[in-house]
DRENTORMAR-558917 format. One record per residue (C-alpha): residue number from 1; residue in three letters; y, x, z. Coordinates in pm, 1 decimal. Layout:
// residues N
[atom NUM,"ALA",[Y,X,Z]];
...
END
This chain:
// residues 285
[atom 1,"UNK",[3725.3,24874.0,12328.2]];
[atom 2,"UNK",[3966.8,24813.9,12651.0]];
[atom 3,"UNK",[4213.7,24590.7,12441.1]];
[atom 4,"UNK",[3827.9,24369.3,12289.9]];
[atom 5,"UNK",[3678.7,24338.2,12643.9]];
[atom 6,"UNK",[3939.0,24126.5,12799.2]];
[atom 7,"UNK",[3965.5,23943.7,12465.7]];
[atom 8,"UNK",[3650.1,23847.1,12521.9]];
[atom 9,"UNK",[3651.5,23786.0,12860.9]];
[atom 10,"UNK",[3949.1,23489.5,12794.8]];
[atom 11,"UNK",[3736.2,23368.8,12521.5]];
[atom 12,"UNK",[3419.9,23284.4,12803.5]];
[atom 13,"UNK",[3651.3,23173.0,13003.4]];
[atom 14,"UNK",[3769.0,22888.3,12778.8]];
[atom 15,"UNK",[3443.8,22806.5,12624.5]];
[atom 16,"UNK",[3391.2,22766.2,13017.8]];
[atom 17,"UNK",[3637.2,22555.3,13072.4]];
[atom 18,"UNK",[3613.5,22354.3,12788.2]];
[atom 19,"UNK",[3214.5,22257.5,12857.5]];
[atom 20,"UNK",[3311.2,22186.4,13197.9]];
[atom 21,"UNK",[3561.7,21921.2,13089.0]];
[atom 22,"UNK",[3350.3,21795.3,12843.9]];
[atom 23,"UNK",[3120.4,21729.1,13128.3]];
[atom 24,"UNK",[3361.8,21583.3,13312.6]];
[atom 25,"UNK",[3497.0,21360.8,13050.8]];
[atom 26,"UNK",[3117.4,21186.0,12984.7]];
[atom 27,"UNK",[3097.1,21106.1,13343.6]];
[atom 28,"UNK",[3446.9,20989.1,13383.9]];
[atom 29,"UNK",[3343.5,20744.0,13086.7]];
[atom 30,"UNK",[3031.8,20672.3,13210.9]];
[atom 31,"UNK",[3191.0,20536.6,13547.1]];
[atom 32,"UNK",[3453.2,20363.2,13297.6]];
[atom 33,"UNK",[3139.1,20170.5,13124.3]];
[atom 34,"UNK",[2999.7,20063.8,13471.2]];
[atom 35,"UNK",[3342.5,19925.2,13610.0]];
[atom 36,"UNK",[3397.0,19736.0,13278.6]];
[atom 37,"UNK",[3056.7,19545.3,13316.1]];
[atom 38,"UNK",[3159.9,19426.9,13666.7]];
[atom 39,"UNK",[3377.5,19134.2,13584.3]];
[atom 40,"UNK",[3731.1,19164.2,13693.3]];
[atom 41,"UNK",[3879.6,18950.2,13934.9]];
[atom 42,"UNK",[4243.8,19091.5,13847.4]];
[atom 43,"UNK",[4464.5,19379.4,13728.6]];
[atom 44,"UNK",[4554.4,19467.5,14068.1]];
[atom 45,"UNK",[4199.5,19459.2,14182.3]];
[atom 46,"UNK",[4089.3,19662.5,13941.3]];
[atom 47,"UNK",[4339.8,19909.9,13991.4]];
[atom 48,"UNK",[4226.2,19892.7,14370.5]];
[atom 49,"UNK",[3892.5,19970.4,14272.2]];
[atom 50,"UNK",[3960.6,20260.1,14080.8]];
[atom 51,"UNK",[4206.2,20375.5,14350.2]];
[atom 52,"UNK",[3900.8,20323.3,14633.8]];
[atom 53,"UNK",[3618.6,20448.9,14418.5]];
[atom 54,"UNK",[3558.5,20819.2,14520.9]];
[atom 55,"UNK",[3573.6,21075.6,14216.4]];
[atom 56,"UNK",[3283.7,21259.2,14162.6]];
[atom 57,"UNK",[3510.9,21509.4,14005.2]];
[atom 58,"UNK",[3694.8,21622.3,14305.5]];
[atom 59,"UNK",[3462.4,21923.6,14433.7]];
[atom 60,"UNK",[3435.4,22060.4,14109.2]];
[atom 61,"UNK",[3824.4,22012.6,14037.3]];
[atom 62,"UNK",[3870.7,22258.9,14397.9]];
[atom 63,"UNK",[3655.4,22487.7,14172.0]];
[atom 64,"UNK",[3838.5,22459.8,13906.1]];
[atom 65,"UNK",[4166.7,22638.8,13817.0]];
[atom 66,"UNK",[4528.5,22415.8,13708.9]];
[atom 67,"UNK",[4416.1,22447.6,13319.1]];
[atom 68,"UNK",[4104.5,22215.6,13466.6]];
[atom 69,"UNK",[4331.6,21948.7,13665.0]];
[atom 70,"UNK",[4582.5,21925.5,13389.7]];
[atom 71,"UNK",[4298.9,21813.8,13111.2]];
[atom 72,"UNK",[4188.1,21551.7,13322.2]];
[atom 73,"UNK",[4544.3,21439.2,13398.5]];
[atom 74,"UNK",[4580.2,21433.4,13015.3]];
[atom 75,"UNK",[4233.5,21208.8,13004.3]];
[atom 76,"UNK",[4413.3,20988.7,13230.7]];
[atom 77,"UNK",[4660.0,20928.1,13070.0]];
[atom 78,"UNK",[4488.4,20881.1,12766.6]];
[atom 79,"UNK",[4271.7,20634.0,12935.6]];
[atom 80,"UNK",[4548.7,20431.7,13019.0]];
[atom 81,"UNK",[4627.2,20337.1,12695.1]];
[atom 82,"UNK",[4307.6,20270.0,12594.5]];
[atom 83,"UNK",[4323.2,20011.7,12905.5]];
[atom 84,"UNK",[4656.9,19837.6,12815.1]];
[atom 85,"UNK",[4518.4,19807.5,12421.6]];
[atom 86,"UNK",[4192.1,19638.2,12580.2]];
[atom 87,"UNK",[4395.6,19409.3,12714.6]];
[atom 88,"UNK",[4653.0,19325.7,12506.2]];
[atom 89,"UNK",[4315.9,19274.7,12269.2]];
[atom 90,"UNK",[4193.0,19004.0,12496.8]];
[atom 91,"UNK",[4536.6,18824.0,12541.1]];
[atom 92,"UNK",[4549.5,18773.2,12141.3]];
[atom 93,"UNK",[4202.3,18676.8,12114.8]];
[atom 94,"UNK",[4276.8,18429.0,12430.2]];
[atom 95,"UNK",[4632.6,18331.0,12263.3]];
[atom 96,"UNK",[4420.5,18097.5,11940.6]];
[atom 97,"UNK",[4184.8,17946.6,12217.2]];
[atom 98,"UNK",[4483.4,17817.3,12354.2]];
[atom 99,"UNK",[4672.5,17725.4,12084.2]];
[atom 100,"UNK",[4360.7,17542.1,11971.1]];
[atom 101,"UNK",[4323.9,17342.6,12274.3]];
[atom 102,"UNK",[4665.0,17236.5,12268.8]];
[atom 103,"UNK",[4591.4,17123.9,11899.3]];
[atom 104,"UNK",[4261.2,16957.9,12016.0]];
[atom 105,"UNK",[4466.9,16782.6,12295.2]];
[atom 106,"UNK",[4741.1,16664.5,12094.4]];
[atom 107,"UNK",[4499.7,16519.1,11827.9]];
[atom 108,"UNK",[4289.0,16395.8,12106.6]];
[atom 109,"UNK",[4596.6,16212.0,12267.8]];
[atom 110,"UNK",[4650.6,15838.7,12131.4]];
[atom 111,"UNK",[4938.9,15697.1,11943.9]];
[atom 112,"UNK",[5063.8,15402.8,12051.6]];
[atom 113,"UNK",[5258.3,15318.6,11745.6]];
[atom 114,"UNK",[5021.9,15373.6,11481.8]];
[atom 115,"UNK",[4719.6,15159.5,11696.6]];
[atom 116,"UNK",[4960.2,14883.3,11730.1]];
[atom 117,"UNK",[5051.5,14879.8,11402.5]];
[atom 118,"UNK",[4673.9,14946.8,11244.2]];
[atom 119,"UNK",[4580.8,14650.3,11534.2]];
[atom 120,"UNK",[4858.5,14461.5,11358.9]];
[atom 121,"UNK",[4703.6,14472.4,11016.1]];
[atom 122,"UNK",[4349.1,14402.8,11128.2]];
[atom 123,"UNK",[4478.0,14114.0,11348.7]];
[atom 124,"UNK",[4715.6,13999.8,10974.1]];
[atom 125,"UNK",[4406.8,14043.1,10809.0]];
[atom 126,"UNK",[4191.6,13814.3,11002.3]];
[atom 127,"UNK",[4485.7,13603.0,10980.6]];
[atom 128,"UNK",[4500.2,13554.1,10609.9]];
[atom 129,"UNK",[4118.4,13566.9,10590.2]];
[atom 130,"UNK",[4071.0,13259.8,10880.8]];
[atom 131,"UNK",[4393.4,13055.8,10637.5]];
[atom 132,"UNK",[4279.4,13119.4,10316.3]];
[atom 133,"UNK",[3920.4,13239.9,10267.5]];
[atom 134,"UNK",[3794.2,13336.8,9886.2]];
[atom 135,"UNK",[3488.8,13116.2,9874.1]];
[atom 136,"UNK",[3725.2,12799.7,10032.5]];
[atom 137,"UNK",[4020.9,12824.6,9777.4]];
[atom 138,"UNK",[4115.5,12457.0,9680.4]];
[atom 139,"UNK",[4093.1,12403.6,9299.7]];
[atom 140,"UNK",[4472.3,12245.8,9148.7]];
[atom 141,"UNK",[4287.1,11993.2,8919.6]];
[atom 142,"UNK",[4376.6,12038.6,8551.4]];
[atom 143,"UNK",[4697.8,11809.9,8450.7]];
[atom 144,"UNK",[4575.9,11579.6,8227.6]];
[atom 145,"UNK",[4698.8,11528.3,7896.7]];
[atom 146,"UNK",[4823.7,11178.3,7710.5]];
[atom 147,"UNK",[4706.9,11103.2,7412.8]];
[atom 148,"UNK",[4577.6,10903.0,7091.1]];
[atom 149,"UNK",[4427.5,10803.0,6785.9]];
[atom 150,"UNK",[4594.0,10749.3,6446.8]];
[atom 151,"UNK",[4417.8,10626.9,6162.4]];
[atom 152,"UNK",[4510.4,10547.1,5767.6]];
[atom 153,"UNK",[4305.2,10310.9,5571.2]];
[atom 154,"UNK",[4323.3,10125.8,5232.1]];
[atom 155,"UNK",[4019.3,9928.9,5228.5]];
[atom 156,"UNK",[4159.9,9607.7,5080.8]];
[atom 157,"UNK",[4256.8,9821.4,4736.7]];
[atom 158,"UNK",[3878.6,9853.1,4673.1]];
[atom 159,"UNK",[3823.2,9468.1,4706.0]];
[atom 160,"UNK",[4175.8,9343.9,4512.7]];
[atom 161,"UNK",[4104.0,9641.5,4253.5]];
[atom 162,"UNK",[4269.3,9450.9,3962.6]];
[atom 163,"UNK",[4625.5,9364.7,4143.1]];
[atom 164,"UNK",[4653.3,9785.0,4210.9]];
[atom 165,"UNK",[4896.6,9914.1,3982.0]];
[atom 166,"UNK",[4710.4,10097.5,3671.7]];
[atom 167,"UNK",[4887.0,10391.6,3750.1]];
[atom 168,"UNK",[4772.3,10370.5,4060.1]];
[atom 169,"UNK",[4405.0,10308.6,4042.5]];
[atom 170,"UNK",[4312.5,10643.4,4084.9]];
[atom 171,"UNK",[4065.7,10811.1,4358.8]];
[atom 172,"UNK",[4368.1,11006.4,4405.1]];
[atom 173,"UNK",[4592.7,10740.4,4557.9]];
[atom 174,"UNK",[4301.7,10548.1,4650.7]];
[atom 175,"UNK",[3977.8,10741.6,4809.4]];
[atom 176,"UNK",[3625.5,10558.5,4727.6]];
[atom 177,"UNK",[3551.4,10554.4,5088.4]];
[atom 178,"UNK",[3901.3,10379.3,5162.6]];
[atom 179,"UNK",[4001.3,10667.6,5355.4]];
[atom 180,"UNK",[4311.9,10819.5,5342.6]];
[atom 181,"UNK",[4379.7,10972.6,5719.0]];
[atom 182,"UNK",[4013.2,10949.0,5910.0]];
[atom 183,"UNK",[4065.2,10869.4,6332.4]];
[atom 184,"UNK",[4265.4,11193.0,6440.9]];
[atom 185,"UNK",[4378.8,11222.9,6831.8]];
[atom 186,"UNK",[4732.1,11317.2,6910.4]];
[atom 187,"UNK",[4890.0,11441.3,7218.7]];
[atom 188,"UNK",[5208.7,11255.2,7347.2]];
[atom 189,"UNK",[5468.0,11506.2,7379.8]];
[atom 190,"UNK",[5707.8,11261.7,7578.9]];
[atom 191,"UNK",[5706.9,10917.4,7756.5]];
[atom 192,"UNK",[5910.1,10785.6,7454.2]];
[atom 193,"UNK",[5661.1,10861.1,7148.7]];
[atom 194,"UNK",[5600.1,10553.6,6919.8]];
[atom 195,"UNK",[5407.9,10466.5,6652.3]];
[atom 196,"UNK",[5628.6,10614.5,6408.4]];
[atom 197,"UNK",[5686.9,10967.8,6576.2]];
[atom 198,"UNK",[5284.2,11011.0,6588.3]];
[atom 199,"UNK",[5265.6,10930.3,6195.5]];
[atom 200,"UNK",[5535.3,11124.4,6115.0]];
[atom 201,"UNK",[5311.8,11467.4,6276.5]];
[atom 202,"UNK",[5010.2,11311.9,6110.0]];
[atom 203,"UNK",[5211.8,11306.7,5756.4]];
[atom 204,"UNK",[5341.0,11666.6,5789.0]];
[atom 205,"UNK",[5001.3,11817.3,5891.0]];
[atom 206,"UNK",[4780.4,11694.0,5634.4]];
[atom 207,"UNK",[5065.7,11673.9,5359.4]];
[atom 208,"UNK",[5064.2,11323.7,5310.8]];
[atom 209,"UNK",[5336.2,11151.3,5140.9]];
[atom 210,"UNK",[5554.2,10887.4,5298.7]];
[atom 211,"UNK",[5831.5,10753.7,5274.1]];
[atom 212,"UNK",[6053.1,10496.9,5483.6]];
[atom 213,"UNK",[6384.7,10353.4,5528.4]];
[atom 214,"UNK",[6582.7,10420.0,5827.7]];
[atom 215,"UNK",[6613.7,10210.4,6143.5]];
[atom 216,"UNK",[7032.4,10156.8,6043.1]];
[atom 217,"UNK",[6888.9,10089.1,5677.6]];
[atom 218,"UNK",[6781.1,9756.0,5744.3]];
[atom 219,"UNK",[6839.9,9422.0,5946.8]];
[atom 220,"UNK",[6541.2,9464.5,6205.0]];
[atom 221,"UNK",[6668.1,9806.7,6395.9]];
[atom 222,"UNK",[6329.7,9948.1,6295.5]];
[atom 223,"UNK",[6192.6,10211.4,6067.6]];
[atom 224,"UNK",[5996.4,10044.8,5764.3]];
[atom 225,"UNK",[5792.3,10234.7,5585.3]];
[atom 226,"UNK",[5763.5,10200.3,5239.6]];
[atom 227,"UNK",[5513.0,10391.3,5123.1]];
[atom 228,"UNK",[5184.4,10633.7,5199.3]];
[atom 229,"UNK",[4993.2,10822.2,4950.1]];
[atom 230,"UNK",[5209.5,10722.1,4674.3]];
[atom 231,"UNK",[5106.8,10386.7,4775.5]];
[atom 232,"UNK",[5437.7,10140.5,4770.5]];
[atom 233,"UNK",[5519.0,9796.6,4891.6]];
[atom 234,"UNK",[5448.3,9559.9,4584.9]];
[atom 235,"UNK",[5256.7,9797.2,4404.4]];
[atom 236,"UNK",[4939.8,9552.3,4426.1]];
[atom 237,"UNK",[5165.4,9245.9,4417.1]];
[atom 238,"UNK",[5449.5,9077.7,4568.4]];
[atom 239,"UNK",[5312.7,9060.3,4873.3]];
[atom 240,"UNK",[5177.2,9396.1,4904.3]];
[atom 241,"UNK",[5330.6,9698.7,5159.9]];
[atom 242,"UNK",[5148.0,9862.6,5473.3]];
[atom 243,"UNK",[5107.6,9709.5,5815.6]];
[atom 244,"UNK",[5006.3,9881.3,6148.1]];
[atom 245,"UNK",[4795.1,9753.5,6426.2]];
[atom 246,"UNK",[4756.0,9876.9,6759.1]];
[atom 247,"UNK",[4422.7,9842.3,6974.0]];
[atom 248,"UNK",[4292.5,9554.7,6767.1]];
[atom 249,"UNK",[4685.0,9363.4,6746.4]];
[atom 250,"UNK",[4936.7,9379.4,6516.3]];
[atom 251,"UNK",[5276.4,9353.3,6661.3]];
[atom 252,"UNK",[5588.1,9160.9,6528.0]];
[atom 253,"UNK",[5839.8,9435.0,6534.7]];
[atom 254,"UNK",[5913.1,9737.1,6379.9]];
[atom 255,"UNK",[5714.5,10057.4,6435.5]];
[atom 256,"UNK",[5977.0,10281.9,6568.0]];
[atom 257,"UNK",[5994.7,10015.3,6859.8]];
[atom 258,"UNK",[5646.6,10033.1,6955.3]];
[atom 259,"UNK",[5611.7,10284.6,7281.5]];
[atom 260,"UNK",[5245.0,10409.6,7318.3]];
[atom 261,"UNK",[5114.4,10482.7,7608.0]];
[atom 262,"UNK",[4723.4,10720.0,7675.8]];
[atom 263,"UNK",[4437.1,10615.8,7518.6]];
[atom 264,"UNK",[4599.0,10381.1,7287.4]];
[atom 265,"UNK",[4429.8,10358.7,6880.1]];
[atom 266,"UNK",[4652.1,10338.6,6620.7]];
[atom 267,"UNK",[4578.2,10193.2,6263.7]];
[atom 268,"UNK",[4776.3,10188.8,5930.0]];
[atom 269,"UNK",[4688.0,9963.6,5668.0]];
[atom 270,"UNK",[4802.3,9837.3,5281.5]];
[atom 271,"UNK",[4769.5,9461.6,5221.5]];
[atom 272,"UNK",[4753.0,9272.7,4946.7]];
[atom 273,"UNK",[4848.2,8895.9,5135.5]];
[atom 274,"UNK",[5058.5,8981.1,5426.8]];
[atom 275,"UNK",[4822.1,9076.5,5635.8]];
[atom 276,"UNK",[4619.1,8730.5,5572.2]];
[atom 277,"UNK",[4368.1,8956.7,5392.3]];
[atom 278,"UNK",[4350.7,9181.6,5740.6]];
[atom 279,"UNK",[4283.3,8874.7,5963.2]];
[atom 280,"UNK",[4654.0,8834.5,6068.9]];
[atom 281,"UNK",[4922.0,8584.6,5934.7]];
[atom 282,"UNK",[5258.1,8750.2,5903.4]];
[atom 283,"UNK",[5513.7,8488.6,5900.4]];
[atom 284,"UNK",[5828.6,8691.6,5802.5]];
[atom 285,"UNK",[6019.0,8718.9,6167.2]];
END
């Protein structure tokens, strides 16, 4: 019983002791809470403060023994860092606003270079709109393109029927309609085509025959043709072979001599009198 008693006198006496620092922790918090909703001025300030503020805790600490001093020393120093991690908490929160500002001031800030050169373009793009607008854009007018008409008759045939060689008088050689090449429109391919380069393309498209004797051939310097269609000089009579005309006029030299020019109508036709039986006297020069 002696050794239980004093056992249980040390255990009152801590349950004591802790309850009273429990006590005295709540209010030491509870003055904590009311300084923290007063806004600080500064560190040191606050540290003033604390250092002016009276401690409720100091008649009950002459009370109280060391073991009561030393806990609150301990809470101290507990509350300390508790302090320093507040405000190490409030410099990184306060660290991004600044960082953002910065940011927001940098992107705020104008750049010289790039608003010259995006006033540059605007002021090119006026340019070229003012010089050459879309609805005002001057139309290069088509080139225009020489040409003429080549035609291929044998009309006297139907009317001199009887000098045609038999062999010949055939719808073949010679159409009903007199027709052997109707009005077809070339294009002159150089300032040199004649008469003879435009029936030479007319020949070789629509697979007529022809055939001609050579400009060193003969005494004039001049392709002659001698015949179309299977159609010959002399094959209607000694004074038979084809003759060309051009707008309306026969000319007096060869066909290979004869430059054409736009818009001009070419005609070949067989005669059966030297041309007397087209309306032209051929005299032989």
């Amino acid at each position: 019983m002696k050794i239980k008693l004093p056992l249980l006198l040390l255990l009152l006496l801590t349950i004591f002791l802790t309850a009273c620092n429990i006590q005295t922790v709540e209010k030491f918090e509870q003055m904590q809470e009311q300084e923290r909703s007063v806004e600080p001025k500064s560190t040191n300030e606050q540290h003033e403060a604390t250092e002016e503020m009276p401690s409720v805790d100091e008649e009950k600490q002459a009370e109280m023994k060391s073991g009561i001093d030393e806990n609150s020393k301990d809470e101290k120093k507990q509350d300390k860092p508790k302090q320093d991690v507040q405000q190490e908490n409030q410099e990184v929160v306060e660290q991004p606003k600044k960082e953002a500002e910065k940011k927001q001031e940098v992107t705020k800030a104008p750049n010289t270079k790039t608003e010259q050169t995006a006033t540059n373009k605007t002021g090119d793009k006026e340019k070229t709109n003012t010089v050459t607008p879309p609805n005002e854009v001057q139309q290069q007018p088509a080139t225009q393109k020489n040409t003429v008409t080549i035609a291929i008759r044998v009309d006297t045939l139907l009317k001199h029927w009887d000098k045609l060689d038999s062999n010949l008088q055939s719808e073949k050689y010679v159409p009903k309609n007199g027709i052997i090449l109707k009005p077809t429109t070339y294009e002159l391919l150089s300032e040199k085509d004649t008469v003879w380069d435009v029936l030479q393309r007319a020949t070789k498209e629509y697979k007529i025959q022809m055939e001609y004797q050579g400009a060193n051939e003969n005494i004039y310097n001049s392709v002659y043709v001698e015949g179309i269609n299977h159609l010959y000089e002399f094959s209607a009579g000694e004074l038979s072979g084809w003759m060309y005309k051009v707008n309306g006029v026969y000319p007096n030299y060869g066909c290979s001599q004869y430059v054409l020019k736009d818009g001009d109508v070419i005609e070949w036709h067989y005669t059966v009198d030297l041309g007397r039986d087209l309306g032209n006297r051929w005299d032989g020069n």
